[in-house]
C-alpha positions as CSV (number, residue, x, y, z in Angstrom):
1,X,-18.2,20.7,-14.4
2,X,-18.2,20.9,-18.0
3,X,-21.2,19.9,-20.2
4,X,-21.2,19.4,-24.1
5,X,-24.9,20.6,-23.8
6,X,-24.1,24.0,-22.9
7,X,-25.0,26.3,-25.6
8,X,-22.3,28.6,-24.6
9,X,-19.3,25.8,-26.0
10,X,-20.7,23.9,-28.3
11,X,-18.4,23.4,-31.1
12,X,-17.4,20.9,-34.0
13,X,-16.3,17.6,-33.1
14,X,-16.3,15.8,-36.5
15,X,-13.6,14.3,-38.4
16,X,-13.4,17.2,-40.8
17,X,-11.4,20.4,-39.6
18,X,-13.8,22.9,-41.6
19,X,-17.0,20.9,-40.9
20,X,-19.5,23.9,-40.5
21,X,-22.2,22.1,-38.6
22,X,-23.4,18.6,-37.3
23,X,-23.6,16.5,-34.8
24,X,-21.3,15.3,-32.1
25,X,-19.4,11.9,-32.7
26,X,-19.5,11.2,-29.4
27,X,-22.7,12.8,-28.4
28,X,-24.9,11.5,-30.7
29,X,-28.0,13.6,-31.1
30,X,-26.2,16.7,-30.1
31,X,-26.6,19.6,-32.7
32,X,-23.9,21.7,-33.1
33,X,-24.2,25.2,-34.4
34,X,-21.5,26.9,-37.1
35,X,-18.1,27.5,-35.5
36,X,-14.6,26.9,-36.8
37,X,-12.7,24.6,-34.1
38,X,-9.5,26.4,-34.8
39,X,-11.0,28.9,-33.0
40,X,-11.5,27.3,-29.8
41,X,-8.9,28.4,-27.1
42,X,-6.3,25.7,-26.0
43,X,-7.8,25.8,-22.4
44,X,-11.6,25.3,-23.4
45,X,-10.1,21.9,-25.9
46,X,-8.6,21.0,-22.6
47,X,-11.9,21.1,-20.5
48,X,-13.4,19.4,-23.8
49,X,-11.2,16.5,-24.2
50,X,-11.1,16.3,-20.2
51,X,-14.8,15.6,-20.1
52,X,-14.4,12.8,-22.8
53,X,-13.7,9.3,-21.9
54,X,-10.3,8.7,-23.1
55,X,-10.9,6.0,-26.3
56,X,-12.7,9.0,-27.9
57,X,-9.5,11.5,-27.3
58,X,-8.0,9.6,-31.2
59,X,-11.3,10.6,-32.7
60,X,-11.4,14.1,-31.3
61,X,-7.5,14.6,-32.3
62,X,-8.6,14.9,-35.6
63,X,-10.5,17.5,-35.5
64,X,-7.3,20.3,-35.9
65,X,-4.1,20.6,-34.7
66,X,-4.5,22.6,-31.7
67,X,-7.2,19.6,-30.7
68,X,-4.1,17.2,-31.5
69,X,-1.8,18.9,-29.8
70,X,-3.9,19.1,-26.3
71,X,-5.0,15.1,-26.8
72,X,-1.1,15.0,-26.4
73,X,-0.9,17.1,-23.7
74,X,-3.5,15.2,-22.0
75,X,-1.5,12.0,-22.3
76,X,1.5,13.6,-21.0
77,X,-0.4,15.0,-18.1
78,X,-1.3,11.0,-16.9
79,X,1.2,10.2,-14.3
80,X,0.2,7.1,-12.7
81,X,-0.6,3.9,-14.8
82,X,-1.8,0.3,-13.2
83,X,-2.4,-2.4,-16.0
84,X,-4.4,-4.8,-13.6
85,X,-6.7,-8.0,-14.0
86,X,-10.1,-7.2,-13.9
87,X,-12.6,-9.7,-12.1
88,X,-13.4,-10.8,-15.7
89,X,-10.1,-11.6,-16.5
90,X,-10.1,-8.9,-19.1
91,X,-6.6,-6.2,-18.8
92,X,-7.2,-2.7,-18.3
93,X,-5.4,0.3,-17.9
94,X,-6.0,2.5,-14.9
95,X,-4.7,6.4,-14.9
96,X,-4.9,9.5,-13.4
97,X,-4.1,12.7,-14.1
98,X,-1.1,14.8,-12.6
99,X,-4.0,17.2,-10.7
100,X,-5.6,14.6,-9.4
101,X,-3.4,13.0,-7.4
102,X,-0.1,14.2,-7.7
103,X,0.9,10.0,-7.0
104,X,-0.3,9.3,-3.4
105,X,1.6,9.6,-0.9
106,X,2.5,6.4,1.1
107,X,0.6,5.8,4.4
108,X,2.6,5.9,7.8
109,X,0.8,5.4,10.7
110,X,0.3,8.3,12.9
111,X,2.8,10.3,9.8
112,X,3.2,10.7,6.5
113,X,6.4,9.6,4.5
114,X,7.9,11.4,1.3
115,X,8.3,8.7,-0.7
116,X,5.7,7.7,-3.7
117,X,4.4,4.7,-4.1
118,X,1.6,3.0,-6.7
119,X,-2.0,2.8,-5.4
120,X,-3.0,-0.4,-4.5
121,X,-6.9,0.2,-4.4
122,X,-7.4,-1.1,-7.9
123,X,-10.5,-2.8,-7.9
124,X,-12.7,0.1,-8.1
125,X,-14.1,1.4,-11.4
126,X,-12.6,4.4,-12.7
127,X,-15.1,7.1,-13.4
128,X,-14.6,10.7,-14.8
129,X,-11.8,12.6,-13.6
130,X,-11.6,13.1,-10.0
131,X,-10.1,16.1,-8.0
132,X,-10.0,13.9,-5.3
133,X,-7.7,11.4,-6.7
134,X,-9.7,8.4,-8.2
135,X,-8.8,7.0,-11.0
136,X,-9.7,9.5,-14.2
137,X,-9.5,7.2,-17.2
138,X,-9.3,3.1,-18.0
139,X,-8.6,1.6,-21.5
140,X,-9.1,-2.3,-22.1
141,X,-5.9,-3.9,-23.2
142,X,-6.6,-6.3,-25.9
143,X,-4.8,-9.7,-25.4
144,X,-4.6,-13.0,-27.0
145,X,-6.2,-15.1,-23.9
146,X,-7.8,-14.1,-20.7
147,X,-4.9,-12.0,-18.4
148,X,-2.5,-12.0,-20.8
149,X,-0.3,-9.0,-22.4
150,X,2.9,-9.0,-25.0
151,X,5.8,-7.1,-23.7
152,X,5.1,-5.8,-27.3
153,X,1.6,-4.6,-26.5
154,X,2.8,-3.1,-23.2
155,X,5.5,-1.1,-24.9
156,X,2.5,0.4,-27.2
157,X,1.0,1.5,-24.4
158,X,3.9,3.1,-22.2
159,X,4.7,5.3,-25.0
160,X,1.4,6.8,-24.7
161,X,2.5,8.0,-21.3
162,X,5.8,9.8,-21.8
163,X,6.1,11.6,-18.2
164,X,5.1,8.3,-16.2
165,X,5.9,8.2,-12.8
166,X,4.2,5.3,-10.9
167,X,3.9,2.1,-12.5
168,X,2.2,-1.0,-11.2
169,X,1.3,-4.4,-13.1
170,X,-0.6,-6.9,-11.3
171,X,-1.2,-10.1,-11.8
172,X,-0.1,-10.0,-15.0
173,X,0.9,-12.8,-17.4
174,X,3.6,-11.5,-19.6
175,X,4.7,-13.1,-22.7
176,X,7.3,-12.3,-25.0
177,X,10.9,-11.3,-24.5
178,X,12.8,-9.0,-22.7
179,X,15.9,-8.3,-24.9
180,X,16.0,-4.6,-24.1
181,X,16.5,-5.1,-20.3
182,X,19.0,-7.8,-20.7
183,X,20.9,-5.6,-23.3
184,X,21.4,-3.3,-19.9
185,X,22.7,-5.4,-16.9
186,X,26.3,-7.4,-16.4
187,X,26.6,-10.5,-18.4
188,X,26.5,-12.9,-15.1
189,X,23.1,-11.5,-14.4
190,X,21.9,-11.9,-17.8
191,X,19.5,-15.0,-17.3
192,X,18.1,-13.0,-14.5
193,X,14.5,-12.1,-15.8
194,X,12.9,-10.4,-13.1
195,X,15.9,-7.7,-13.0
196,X,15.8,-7.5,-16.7
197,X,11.6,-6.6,-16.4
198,X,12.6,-4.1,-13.7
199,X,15.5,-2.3,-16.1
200,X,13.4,-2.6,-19.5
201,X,10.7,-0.1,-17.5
202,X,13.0,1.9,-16.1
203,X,14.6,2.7,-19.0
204,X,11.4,3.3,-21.1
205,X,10.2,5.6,-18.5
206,X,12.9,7.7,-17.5
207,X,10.3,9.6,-15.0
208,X,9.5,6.6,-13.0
209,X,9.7,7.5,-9.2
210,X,7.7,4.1,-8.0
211,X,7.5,0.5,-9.7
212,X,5.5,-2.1,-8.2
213,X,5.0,-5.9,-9.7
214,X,3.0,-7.6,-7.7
215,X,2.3,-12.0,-9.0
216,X,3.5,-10.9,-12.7
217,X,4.8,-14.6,-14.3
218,X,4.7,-15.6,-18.0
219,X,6.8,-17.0,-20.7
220,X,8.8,-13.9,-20.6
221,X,9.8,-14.7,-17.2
222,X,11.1,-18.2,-18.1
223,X,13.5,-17.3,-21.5
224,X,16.5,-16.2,-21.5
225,X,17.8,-13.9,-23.8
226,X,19.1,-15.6,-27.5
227,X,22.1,-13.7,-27.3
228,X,24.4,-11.6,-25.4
229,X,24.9,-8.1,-26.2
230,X,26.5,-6.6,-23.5
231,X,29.7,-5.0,-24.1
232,X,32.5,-4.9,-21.6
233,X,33.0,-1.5,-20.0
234,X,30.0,0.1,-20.4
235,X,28.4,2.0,-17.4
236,X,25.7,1.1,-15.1
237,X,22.8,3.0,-15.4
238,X,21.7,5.1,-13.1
239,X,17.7,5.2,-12.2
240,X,18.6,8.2,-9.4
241,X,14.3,9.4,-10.2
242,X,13.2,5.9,-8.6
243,X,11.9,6.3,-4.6
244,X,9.9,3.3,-4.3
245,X,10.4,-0.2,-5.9
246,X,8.2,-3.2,-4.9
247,X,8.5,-6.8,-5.7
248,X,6.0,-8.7,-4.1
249,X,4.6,-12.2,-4.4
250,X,7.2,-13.3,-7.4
251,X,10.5,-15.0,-7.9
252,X,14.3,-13.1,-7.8
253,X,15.6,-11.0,-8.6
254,X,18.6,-13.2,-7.6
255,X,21.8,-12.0,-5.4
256,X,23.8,-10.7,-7.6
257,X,21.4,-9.1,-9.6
258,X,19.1,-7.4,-6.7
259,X,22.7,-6.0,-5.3
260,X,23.2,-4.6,-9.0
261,X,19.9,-3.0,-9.2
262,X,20.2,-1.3,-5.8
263,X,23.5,0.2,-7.1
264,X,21.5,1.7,-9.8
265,X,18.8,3.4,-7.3
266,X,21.1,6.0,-4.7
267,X,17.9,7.6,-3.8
268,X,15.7,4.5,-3.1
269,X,13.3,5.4,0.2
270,X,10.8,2.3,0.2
271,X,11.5,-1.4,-0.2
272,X,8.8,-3.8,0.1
273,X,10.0,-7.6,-0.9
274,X,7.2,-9.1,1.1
275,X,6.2,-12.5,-0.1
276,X,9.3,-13.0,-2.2
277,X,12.3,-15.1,-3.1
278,X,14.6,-11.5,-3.7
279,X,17.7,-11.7,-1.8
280,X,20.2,-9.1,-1.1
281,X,22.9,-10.4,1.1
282,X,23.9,-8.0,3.0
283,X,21.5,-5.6,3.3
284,X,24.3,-3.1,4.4
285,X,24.3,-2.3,0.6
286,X,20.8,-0.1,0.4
287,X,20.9,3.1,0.3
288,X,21.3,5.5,2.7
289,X,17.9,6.9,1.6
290,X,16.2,4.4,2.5
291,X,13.2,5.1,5.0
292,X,10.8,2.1,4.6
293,X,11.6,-1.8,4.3
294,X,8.7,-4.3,4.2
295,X,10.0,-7.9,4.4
296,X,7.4,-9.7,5.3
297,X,7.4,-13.3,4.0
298,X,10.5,-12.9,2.7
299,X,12.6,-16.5,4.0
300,X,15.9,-15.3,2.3
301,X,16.1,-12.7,4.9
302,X,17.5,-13.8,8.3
303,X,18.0,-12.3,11.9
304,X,21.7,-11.1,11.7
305,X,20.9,-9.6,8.4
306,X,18.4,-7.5,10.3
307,X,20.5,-6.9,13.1
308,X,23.3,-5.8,10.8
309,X,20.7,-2.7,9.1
310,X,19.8,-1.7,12.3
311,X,22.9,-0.7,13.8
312,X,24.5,0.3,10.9
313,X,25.1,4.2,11.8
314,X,24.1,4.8,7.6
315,X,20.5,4.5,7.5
316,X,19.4,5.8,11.0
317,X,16.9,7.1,8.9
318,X,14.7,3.9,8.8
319,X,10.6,4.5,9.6
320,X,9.0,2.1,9.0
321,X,10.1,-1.7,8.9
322,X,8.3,-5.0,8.7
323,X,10.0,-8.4,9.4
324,X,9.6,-11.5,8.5
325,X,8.0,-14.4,10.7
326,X,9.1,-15.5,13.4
327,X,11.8,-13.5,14.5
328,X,13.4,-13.9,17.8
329,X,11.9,-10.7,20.4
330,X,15.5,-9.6,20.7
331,X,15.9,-8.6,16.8
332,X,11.8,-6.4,17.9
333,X,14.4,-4.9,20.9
334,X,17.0,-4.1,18.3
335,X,14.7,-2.7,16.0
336,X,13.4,-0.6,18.7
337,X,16.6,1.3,19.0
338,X,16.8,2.9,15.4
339,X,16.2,6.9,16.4
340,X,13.5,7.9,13.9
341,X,11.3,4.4,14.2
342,X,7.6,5.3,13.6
343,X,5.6,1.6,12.5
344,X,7.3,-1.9,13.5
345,X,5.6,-4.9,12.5
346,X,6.8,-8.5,13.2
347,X,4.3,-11.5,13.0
348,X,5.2,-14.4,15.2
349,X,8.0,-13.3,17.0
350,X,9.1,-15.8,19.7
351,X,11.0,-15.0,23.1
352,X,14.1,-16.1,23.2
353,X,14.6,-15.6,27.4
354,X,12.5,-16.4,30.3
355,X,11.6,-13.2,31.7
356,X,8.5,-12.6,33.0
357,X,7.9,-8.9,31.7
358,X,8.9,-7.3,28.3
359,X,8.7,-3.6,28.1
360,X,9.0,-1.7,25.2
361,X,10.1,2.2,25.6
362,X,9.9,4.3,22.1
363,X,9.3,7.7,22.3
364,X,8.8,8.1,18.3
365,X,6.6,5.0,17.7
366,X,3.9,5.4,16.2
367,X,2.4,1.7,15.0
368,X,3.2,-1.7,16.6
369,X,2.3,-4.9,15.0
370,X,3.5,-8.1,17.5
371,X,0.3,-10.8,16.1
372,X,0.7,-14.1,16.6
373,X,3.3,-14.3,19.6
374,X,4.3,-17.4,20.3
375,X,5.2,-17.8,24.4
376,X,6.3,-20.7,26.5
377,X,5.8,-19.0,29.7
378,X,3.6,-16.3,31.8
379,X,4.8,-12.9,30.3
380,X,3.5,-9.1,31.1
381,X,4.1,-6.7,28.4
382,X,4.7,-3.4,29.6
383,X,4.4,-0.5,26.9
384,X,5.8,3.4,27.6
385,X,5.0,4.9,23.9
386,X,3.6,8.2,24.5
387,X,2.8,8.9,20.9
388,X,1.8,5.0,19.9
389,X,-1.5,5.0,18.3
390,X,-2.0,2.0,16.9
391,X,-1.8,-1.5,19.1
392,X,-2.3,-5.0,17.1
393,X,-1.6,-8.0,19.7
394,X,-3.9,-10.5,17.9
395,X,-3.3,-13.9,18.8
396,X,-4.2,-17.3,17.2
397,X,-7.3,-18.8,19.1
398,X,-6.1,-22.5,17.8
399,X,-2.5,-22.4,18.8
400,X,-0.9,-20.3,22.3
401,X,-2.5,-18.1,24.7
402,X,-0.8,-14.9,24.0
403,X,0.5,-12.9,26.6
404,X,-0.7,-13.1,30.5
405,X,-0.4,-9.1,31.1
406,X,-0.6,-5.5,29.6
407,X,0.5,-2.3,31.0
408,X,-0.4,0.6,28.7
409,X,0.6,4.2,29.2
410,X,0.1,5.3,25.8
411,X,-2.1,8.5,26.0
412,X,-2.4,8.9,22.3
413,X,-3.9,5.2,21.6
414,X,-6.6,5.1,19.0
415,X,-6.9,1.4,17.9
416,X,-6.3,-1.8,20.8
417,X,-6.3,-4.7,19.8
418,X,-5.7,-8.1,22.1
419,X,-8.3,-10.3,20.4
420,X,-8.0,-13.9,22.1
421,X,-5.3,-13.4,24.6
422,X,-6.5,-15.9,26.7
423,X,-5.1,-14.9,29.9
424,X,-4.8,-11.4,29.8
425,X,-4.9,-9.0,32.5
426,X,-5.6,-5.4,31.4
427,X,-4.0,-2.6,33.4
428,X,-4.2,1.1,32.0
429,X,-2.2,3.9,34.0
430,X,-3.0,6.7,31.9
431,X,-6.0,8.1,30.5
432,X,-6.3,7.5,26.7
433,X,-8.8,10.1,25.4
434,X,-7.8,9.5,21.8
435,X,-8.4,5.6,21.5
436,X,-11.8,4.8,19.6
437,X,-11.6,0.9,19.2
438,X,-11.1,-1.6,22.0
439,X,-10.8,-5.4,20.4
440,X,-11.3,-7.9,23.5
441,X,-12.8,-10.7,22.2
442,X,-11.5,-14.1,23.2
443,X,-10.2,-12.2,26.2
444,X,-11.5,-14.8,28.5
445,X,-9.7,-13.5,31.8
446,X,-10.5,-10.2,31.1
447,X,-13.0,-9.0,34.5
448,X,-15.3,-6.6,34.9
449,X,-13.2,-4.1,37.2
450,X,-10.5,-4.3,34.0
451,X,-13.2,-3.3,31.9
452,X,-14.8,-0.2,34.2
453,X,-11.3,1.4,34.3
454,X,-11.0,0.6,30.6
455,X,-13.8,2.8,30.0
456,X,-13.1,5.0,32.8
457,X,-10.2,6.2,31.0
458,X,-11.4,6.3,27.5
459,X,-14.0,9.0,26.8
460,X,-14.0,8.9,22.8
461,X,-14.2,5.2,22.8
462,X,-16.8,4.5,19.7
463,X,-16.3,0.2,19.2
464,X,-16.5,-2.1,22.0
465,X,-16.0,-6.2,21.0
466,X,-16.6,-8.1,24.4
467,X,-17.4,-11.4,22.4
468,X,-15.9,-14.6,24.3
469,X,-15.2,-12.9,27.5
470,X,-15.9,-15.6,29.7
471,X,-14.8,-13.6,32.6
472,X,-17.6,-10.6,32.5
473,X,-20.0,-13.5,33.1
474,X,-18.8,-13.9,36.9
475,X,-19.1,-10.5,37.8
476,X,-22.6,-9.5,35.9
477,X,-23.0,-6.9,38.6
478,X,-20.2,-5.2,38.4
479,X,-19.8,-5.3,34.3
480,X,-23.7,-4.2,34.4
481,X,-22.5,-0.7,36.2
482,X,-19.2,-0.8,33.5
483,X,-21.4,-1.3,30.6
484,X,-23.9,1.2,32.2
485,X,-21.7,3.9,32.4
486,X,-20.2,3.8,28.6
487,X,-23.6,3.8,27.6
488,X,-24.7,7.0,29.5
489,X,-21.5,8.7,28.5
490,X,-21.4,7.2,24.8
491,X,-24.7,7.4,23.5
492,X,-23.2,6.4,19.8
493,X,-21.3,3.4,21.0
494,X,-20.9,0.2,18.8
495,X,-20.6,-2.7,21.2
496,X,-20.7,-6.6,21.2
497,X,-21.5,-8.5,24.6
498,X,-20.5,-12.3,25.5
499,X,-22.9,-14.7,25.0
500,X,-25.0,-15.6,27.6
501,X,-24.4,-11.5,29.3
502,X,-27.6,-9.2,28.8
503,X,-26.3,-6.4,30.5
504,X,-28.1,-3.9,31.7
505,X,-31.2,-5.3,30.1
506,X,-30.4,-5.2,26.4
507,X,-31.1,-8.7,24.6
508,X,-28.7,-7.8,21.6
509,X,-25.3,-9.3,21.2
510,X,-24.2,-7.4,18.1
511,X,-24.8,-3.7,17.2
């Protein structure tokens, strides 16, 4: 809320310390009246340089030492850095503030987790700071060519921030090398470029609770180091700040060296490898911390390496997991048994039995992701999660027919979605006064009697997608008086009929 303009604190903002009078620098056309700047209290330089944009905080530091010394402080206060790719290829440098955002908290569904993690809305452009937690300041990164920065040029600018603690670079393209980071890791792993990246931050910001790369590559990601300078036995380092480490959509690190780097990180809580070529072996070896493993994409993981986590008795205290494709349903079953379970994802999970009915019991579960299932025989799914609030059973419209039954008694439900399960019968036995979106498009054996107890027993619904339910055009009647009565009780409903179905009289097929 602060505004140079305000007679009350304007002040001298020239290069001179003694300047008498003027104009504002970076306010041009602003008079200023006759005030030393020494003066000035340390909190009003605060609100001053705070309602700068940051390339002007170097002029401003020139002004005296006390504005020097809170330009510093404001540096130190930045927490959370992201050097991103804008859409014009250009490299900027996202931050915020430590009142800002305190690092965001990582998202559970239906619970919050303690771990930090980086923001990943980047695209948006920074404005001024933000109580809410945007992003408070941006710099452009000079580089050589279009999306490319120097590991020199990025050490410039992390020693602007010296209390960082979340880092992110995406898509990068790094050039240069990385002899710090080797200097730091065993002499086998030493060729090992992604782990060497990984230490070389770590070390230069000894604050960092969460690291993310995410499609980083570059020449300093292909040379190895010109000569080894590791000395036999020196310590490991320890990185016991880090809680969150992501290494999406790139290459390594290898075996040896991701076991290494998990050695080095006791009180590691989230994991995400998705998309990536890191293996771990055993994945008995992560800490007992840890609460949240996404490894989705990730082919160097296999089913008895899952199965192995899951019952280990060490890290019953896993919350959220995501596995890779197709998994077999038994490895969904095991997953289902860790105590403290709140989100499970798994994309084309396959069953490996002939049963005709799968049902899932979880009395902490609080997201379940089961897209894509891929079934070579009539199966009902029947679902007892009386705190599950979000439902994704997407199926692909060019490949299987999903599942041929649902049971839900899930009275906390907010989000359903079945979207072209071909053959699906819909059966609700307990009123779900919490769900707001129903996804049935595609459903095409969904009837109009499934539908009426559907609404029936969902009073808050807000988003109705009927599109492709070939069923509701047999029974018009019947889905008339279903439609009819969401209507009259949901005034504000958004809604999408099938083709060819008016109704009860309305002509429009989208909202």
């Amino acid at each position: 809320g602060l505004s140079l303009r305000d007679r009350s604190i304007r002040t001298v903002l020239s290069s001179e310390p003694e300047a008498a009078g003027g104009l504002c620098r970076d306010a041009p056309g602003l008079e200023v009246p006759s005030m030393a700047a020494a003066a000035l209290p340390a909190e009003l330089i605060g609100m001053i340089l705070l309602g700068l944009p940051p390339h002007a905080w170097g002029t401003v530091a020139r002004v005296s030492r006390a504005f020097r010394a809170s330009a510093a402080l404001c540096w130190e206060n930045m927490t959370e850095l992201a050097v991103v790719v804008g859409a014009d290829g250009r490299i900027r440098a996202r931050f915020r503030w430590w009142q800002s955002a305190q690092i965001p908290t990582s998202e559970v569904p239906g619970g919050r987790s303690t771990e930090r993690v980086p923001d990943a809305e980047l695209d948006g452009e920074p404005g001024a700071s933000d109580p809410a937690g945007g992003w408070c300041g941006c710099l452009d990164v000079a580089g050589r060519e279009i999306g490319e920065i120097s590991v020199a040029e990025l050490s410039v600018l992390l020693q602007r921030f010296t209390r960082l603690q979340s880092l992110a670079l995406r898509d990068l393209r790094l050039t240069g090398r990385l002899r710090e980071g080797y200097s730091r890791h065993p002499g086998q792993d030493a060729t090992d470029s992604v782990l060497a990246l990984c230490v070389y931050l770590l070390t230069r910001c000894p604050h960092l609770q969460a690291l993310s790369l995410l499609r980083c590559v570059g020449d300093a990601f292909d040379t190895a180091p010109s000569e080894q300078r590791v000395r036999s036995g020196q310590p490991p380092p320890c990185f016991g700040r880090l809680r969150s480490l992501q290494i999406s959509e790139m290459d390594g690190p290898g075996t040896a060296g991701a076991r290494w780097l998990v050695r080095c990180t006791p009180n590691l809580h989230l994991l995400d490898l998705s998309w990536s070529d890191a293996n771990f072996g055993s994945l008995l070896e992560l800490p007992r911390a840890i609460e949240r493993i996404d490894l989705v994409g990730c082919l160097a993981v296999g089913e008895a390496q899952i199965r192995e986590l899951v019952r280990s008795p060490e890290h019953g205290s896993l919350m959220h997991v995501s596995l890779p494709s197709g998994m077999p349903f038994s490895v969904v079953h095991t997953c289902l048994q860790l105590p403290r379970l709140r989100a499970l994802e798994c994309s084309g999970a396959y069953s490996d039995g002939g049963a005709p009915r799968i049902a899932i019991e979880h009395a902490e579960l609080r997201a379940l992701g089961l897209s894509a299932l891929l079934l070579n025989h009539a199966c009902c799914l029947e679902l007892a999660c009386p705190r599950l609030q979000r439902l994704d059973l997407r199926q692909d419209v060019f490949v299987f027919e999903g599942i041929s039954g649902l049971s839900l008694a899930c009275p906390e439900l907010e989000l359903l979605d079945v979207r072209w399960n071909a053959q699906l019968q819909l059966k609700v036995t307990a009123p779900m006064a919490e769900l707001r979106s129903a996804l049935l498009e595609g459903c095409a054996a969904l009837s109009a009697h499934m539908l009426y107890n559907l609404v029936q027993s969902a009073p808050n619904l807000e988003q109705l997608e009927m599109g492709e339910c070939d069923g509701l055009r047999v029974e018009q009647a019947v889905f008339a008086l279903a439609f009819a009565y969401a209507l009259r009780s949901r005034p504000r409903l958004r809604y999408i009929l099938p083709s060819g179905v008016k109704g009860v009289g309305l002509d429009a097929e989208e909202w």
